[in-house]
C-alpha angles and dihedrals in degrees: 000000000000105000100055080053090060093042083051087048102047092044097053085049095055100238131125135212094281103046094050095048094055090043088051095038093231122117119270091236082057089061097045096053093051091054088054086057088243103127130019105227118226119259095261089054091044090056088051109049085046086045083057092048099056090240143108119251096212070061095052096041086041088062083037092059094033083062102048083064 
């Protein structure tokens, strides 16, 4: 699931909530509800919260996909 990606992500950087939302310019309540698994993020968004996190998103959709196995 993505969102549990992005929730692994966030967390081994060291952000919360909070900080991520205002590196990746997207309300803390949006990030919140991805990692609920209550919304799928376009592909611009997606790029900047990875971009936040210091991370790829082919990385991030890759796990996605690896867990879906």
């Amino acid at each position: 699931m993505l969102g549990a990606e992005l929730r692994k992500a966030r967390q081994a950087a060291g952000l919360t909530q909070e900080k991520l939302a205002f590196k990746a310019e997207v309300h803390r309540t949006y990030i919140s509800m991805l990692e609920r698994g209550q919304g799928s993020p376009t592909v611009d968004t997606l790029v900047r919260i990875c971009k936040a996190l210091k991370i790829r998103a082919w990385e991030v959709m890759r796990r996605v996909g690896e867990g879906k196995r």
